[in-house]
C-alpha positions as CSV (number, residue, x, y, z in Angstrom):
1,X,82.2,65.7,84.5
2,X,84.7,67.4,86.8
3,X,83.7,68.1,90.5
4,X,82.4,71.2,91.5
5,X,84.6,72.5,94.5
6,X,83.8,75.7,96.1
7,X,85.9,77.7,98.1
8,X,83.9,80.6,100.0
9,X,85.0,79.3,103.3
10,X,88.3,79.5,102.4
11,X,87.3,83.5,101.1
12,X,85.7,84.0,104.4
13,X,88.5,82.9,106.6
14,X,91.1,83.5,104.4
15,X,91.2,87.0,103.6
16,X,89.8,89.8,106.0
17,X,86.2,90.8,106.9
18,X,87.0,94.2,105.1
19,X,87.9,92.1,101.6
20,X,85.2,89.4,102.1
21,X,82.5,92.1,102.0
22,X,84.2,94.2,99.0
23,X,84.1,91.3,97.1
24,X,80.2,90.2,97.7
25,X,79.9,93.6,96.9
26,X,81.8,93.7,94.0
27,X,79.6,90.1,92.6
28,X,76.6,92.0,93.1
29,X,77.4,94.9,91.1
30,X,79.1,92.9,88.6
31,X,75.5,90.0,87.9
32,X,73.6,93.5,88.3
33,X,75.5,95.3,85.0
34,X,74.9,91.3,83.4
35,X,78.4,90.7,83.9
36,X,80.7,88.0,85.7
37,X,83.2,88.5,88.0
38,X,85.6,86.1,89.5
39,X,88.8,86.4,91.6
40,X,92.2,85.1,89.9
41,X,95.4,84.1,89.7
42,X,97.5,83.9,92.9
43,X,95.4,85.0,95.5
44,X,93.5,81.3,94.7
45,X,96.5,79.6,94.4
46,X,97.2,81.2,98.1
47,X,93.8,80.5,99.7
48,X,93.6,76.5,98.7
49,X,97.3,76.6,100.5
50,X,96.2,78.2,103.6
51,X,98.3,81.3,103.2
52,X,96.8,85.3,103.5
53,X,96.9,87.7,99.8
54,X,95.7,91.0,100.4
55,X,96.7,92.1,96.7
56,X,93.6,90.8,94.5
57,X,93.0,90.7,91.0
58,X,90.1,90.3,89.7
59,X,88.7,89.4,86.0
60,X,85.3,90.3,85.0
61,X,83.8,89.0,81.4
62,X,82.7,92.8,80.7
63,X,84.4,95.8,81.1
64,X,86.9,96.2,83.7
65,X,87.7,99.8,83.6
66,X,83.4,100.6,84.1
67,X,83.5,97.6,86.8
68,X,86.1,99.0,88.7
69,X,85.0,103.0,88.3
70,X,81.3,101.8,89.8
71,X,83.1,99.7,93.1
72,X,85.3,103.7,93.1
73,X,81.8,105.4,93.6
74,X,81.0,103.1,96.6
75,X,84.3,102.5,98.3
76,X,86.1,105.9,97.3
77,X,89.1,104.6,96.6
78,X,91.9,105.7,94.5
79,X,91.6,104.3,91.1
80,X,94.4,104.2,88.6
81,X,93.3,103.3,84.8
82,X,95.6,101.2,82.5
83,X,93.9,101.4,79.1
84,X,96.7,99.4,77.3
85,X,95.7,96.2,79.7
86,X,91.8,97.6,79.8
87,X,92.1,97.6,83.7
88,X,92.1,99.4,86.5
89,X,93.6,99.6,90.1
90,X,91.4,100.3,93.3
91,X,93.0,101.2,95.9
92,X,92.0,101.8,99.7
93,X,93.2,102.3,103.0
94,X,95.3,99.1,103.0
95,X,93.7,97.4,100.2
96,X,94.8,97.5,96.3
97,X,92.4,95.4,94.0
98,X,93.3,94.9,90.7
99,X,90.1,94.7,88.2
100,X,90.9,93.4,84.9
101,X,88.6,92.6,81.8
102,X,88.9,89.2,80.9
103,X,91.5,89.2,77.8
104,X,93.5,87.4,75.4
105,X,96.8,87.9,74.5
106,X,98.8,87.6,71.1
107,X,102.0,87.5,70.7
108,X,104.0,89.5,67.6
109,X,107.1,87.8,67.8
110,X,108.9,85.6,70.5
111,X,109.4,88.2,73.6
112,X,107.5,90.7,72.7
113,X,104.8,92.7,74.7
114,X,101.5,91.0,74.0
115,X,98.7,91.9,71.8
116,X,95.5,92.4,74.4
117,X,91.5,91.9,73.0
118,X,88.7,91.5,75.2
119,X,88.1,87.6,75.8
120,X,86.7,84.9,77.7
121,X,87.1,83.4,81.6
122,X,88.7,80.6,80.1
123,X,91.0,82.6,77.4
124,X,92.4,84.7,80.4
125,X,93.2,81.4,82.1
126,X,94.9,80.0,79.9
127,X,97.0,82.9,78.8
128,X,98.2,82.9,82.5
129,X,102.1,81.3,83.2
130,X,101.3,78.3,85.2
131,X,98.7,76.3,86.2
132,X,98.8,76.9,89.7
133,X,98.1,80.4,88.5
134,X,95.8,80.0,86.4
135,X,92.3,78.9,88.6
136,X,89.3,82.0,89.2
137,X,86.7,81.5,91.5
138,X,83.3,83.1,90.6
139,X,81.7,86.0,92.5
140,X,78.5,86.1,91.0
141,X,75.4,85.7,93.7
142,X,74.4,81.6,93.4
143,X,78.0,80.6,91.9
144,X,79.7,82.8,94.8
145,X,83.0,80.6,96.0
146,X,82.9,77.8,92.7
147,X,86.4,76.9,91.4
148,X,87.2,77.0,87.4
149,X,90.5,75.2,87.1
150,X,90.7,74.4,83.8
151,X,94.0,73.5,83.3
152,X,93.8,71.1,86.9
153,X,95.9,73.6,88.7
154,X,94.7,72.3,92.1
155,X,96.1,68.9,91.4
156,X,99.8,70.2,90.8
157,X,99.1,72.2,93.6
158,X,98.7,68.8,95.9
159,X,101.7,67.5,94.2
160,X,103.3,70.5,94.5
161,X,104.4,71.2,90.6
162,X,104.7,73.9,88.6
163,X,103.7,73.6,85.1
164,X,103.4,75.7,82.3
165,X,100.2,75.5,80.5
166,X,101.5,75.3,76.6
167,X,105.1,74.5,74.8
168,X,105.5,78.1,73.9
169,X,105.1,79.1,76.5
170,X,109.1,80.5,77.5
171,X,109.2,81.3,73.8
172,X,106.1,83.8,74.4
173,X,107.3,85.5,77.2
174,X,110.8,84.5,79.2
175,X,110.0,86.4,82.1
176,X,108.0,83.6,82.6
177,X,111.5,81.4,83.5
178,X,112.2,83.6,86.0
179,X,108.7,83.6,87.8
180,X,108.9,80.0,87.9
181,X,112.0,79.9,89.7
182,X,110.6,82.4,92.6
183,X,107.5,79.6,92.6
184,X,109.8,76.7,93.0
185,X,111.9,78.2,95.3
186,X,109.3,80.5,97.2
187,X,106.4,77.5,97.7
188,X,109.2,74.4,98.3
189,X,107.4,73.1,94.9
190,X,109.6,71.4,92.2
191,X,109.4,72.4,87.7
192,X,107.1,69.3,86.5
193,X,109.8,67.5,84.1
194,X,108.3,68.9,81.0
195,X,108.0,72.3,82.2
196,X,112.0,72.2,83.0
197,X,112.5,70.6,80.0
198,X,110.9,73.6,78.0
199,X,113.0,75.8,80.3
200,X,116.0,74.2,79.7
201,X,114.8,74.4,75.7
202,X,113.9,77.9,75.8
203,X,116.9,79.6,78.3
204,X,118.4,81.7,75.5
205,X,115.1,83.5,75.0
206,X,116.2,85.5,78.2
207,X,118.7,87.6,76.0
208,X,115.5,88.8,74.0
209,X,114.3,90.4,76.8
210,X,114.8,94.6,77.5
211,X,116.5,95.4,80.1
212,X,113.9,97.2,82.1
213,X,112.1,93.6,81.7
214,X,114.8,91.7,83.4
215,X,115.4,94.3,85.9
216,X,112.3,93.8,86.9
217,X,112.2,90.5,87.6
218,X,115.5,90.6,89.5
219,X,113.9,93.0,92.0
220,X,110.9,90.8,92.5
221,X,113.4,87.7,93.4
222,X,115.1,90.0,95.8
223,X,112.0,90.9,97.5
224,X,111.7,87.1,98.2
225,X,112.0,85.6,101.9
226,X,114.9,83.9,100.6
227,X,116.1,85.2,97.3
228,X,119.7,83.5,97.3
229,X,117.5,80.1,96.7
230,X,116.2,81.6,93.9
231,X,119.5,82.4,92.5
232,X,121.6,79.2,93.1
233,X,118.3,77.5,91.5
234,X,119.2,79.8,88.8
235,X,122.4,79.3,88.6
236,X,122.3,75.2,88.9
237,X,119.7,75.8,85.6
238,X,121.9,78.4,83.3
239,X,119.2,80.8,83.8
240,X,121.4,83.5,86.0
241,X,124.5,83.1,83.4
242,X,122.2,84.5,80.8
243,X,122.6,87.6,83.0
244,X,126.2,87.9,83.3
245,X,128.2,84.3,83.6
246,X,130.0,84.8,86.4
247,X,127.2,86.2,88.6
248,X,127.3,83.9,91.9
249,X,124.5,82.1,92.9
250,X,126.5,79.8,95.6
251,X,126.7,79.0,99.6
252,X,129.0,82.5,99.4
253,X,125.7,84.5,98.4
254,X,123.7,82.9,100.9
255,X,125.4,83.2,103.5
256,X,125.8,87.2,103.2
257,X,122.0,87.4,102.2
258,X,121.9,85.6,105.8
259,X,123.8,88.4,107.4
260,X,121.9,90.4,105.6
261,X,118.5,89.4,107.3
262,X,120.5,89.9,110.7
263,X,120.5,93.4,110.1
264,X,117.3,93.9,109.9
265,X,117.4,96.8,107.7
266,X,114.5,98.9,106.3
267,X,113.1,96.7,103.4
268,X,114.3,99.5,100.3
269,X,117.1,99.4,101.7
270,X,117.7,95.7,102.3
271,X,116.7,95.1,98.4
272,X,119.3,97.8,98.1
273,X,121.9,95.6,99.8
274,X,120.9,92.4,98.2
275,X,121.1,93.6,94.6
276,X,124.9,95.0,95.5
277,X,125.4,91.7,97.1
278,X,124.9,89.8,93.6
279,X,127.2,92.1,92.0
280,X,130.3,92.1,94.8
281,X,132.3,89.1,92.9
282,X,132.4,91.2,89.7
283,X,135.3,92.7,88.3
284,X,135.2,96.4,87.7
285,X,134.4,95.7,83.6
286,X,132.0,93.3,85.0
287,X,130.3,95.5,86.5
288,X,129.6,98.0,83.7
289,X,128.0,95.0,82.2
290,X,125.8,94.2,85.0
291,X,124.8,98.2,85.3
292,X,123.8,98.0,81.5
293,X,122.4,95.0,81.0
294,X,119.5,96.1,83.9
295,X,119.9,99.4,83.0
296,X,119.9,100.6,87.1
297,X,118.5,104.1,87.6
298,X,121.7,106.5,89.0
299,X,121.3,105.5,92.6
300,X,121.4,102.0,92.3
301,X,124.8,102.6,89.7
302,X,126.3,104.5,92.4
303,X,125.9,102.3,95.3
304,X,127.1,99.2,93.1
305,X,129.8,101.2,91.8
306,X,130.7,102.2,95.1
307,X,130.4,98.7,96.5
308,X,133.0,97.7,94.4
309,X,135.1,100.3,94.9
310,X,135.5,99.8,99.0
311,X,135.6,96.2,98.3
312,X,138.8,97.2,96.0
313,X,140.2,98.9,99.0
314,X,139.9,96.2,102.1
315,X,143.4,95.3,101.3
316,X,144.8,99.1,102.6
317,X,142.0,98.9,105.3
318,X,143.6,95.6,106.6
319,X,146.8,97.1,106.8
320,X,148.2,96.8,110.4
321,X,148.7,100.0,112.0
322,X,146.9,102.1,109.5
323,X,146.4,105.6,110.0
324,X,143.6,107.5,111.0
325,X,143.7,110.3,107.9
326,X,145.0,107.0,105.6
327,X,141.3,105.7,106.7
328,X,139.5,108.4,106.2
329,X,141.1,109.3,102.8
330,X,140.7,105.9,101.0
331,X,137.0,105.7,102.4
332,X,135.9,109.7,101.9
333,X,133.5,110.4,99.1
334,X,132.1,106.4,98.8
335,X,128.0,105.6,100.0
336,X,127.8,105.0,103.5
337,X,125.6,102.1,102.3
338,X,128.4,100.9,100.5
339,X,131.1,101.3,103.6
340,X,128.4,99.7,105.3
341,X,128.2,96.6,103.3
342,X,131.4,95.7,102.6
343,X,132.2,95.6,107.3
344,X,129.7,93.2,107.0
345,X,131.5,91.3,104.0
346,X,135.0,92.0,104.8
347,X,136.5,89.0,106.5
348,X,139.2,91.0,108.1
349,X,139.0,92.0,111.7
350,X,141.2,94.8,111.0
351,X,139.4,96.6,107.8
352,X,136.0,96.1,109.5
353,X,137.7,97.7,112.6
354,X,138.9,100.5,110.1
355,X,135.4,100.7,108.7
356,X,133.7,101.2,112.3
357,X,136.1,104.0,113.1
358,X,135.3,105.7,109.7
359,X,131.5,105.4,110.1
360,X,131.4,106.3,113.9
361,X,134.3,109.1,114.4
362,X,136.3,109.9,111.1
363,X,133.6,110.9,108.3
364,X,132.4,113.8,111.2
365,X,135.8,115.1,111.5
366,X,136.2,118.5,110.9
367,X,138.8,121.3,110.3
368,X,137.6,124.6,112.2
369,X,139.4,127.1,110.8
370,X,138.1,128.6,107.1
371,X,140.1,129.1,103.9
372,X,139.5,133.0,105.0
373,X,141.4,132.6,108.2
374,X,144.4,131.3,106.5
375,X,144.2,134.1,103.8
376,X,144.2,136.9,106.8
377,X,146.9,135.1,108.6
378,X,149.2,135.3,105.3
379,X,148.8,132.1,103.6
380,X,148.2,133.5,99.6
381,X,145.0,132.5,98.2
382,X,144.9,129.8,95.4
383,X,146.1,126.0,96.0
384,X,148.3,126.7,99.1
385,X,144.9,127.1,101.1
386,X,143.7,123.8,100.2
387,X,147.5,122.3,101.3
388,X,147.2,123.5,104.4
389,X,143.4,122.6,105.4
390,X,144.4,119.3,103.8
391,X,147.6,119.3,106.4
392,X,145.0,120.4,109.2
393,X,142.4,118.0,108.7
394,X,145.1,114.9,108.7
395,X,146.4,116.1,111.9
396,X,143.4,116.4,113.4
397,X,142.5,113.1,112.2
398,X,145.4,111.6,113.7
399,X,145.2,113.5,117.1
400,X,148.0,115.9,116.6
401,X,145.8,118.9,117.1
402,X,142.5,119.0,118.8
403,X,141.6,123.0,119.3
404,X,141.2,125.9,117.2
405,X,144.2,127.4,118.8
406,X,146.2,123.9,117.9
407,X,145.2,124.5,114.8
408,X,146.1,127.9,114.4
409,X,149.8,127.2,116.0
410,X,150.4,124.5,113.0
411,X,149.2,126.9,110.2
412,X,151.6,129.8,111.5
413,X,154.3,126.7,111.6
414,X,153.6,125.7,108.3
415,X,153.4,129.4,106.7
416,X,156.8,129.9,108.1
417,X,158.1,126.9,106.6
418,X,156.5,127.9,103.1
């Protein structure tokens, strides 16, 4: 008979005094519609290790959407209603609960989306990836705090395994390969030998996926503490050459992902930086590959494609003695993010010297005569006005004129020269 563990201690000190009561609440209203409620997934896999998950999710054998639309009434929350997964989202000042009617899931063919049907406690659990994932504890008043872990998920957790609960598992959904690379790496747990087995098995099953799917889960391993583990974990398996084969996942990664951390940039933008960082080694074809095969939305395409494109220009940066206007023509019209990353790439004092200068001084330049001035001082409309703000703007970049009248002198000097 298995033991009977409870863990409304860990609940209470756990998670804070404004969750603990939502979810007594939530129990009562759930045993009062004749319906039971437990907490799920990853938040229990967080509280038996001591760490703090304010996301929940939460499975009720009843009906999820009406569950969560009652807690709405009391709490007056946000809700957000997912009828395809016959859940709901409840969200509150800093709180989002996810509440979820227990389900199974079907698969049509290997990698497809599932088929959902309302289900069982221990059907949801075992459709779940891995069995550290895959333990509920009830909410119900006189079973508040008892652990179901029918697939012994707290006993990998003490060994510190992650396992997935069937052979077909990878086959059913791949996504799953990548998740259990971000546990691995993420928890400092290690693939149970049969589980990496079936990974390495199943690997290929990856190039099933869309590429909104894998896009996905490359953003999630980028919004790990340390995603260039994930990566070379990744790499070491096959698992990132699925993506694009020559996709680094090495100390050269980690190390700029450690730069990275020093900068202590806004997290968007960080993620921002990270996924460019992936893509620096690639080749311009390379790229277009990478782009396509996660399908980036525009502003993601541009700062990759950007990336590249300073990184394709360091060489002129590093050029002793460059010019001023030489700097600010190679690097004018390219993402500031993109500039950015590649001073703190560039190994060359002299390019990320370049690269300060364009960032802090040269990109604010500006010619302060018009096209109109030119035209009333003689120059004839058409091209020749561009040639000579052009001229102006790389003498003023270089320091050869610094006032309007300077400017003015060298535009009478170069209409008399034609």
């Amino acid at each position: 008979m298995p033991r009977v563990t409870s863990l409304a201690k860990k609940i209470e000190t756990g998670l804070p005094a404004g969750l603990v009561n939502f979810l007594w609440l939530a129990g009562e209203i759930a045993h009062t519609r004749g319906e039971r409620l437990y907490l799920v997934g990853g938040v229990v896999r967080d509280l038996i290790l001591g760490q703090t998950t304010l996301d929940l999710d939460l499975v009720v054998e009843g009906n999820g959407i009406e569950l969560a639309r009652r807690l709405q009434e009391i709490n007056h929350g946000e809700l957000a209603v997912h009828p395809r997964f016959i859940s709901a989202t409840l969200k509150w000042e800093r709180w989002s609960i996810d509440v979820a009617t227990a389900r199974t899931e079907t698969y049509a063919r290997p990698a497809a989306l599932p088929d959902i049907s309302p289900s069982t406690i221990n059907q949801d659990l075992f459709r779940r990836d891995f069995s550290i994932n895959a333990m509920a504890v009830q909410l119900n008043p006189g079973e508040y705090g008892k652990l179901l872990d029918p697939h012994d998920g707290r006993s990998d957790l003490r060994e510190k395994l992650v396992r997935v609960l069937h052979q077909k598992s990878f086959i059913d959904d791949p996504t799953r390969i990548w998740r259990g690379l971000r546990y691995e790496q993420r928890l400092d747990f290690r693939l149970e030998k049969e589980t990496l087995y079936l990974l390495k098995r199943d690997v290929n099953m990856l190039d099933s996926l869309t590429s909104d799917r894998i896009r996905y889960e490359i953003e999630c391993v980028l919004k790990e503490p340390a995603p260039e583990k994930v990566f070379r974990r990744a790499a070491e398996l096959g698992v990132l050459g699925r993506l694009l084969p020559s996709l680094p996942g090495d100390g050269w990664l980690a190390e700029q992902y450690g730069k990275l951390r020093e900068m202590k940039l806004p997290p968007p933008q960080e993620m921002d930086f990270r996924l460019a960082l992936l893509a620096y080694p690639l080749s311009a074809a390379e790229v277009d590959v990478f782009i396509d095969r996660l399908n980036l939305p525009k502003s993601l395409e541009a700062l990759v494609r950007d990336t590249i494109a300073v990184k394709n220009k360091l060489k002129l940066l590093a050029t002793p003695g460059v010019s001023r206007s030489s700097i600010f023509n190679i690097l004018d019209g390219l993402s500031g993010d993109a500039i950015t990353l590649n001073s703190m790439v560039t190994e060359s004092p002299i390019a990320a010297q370049s690269i300060k200068l364009y960032l802090v001084t040269l990109q604010n330049v500006k010619v302060l005569m018009h096209g109109n001035d030119l035209i009333s001082m003689g120059v004839p409309q058409g091209p020749r006005v561009k040639e000579v703000l052009d001229q102006l703007l790389r003498a003023r970049l270089n320091g050869k004129v610094r006032t309007r009248e300077d400017e003015e002198k060298l535009a009478r000097k170069l209409l008399d020269e034609g």
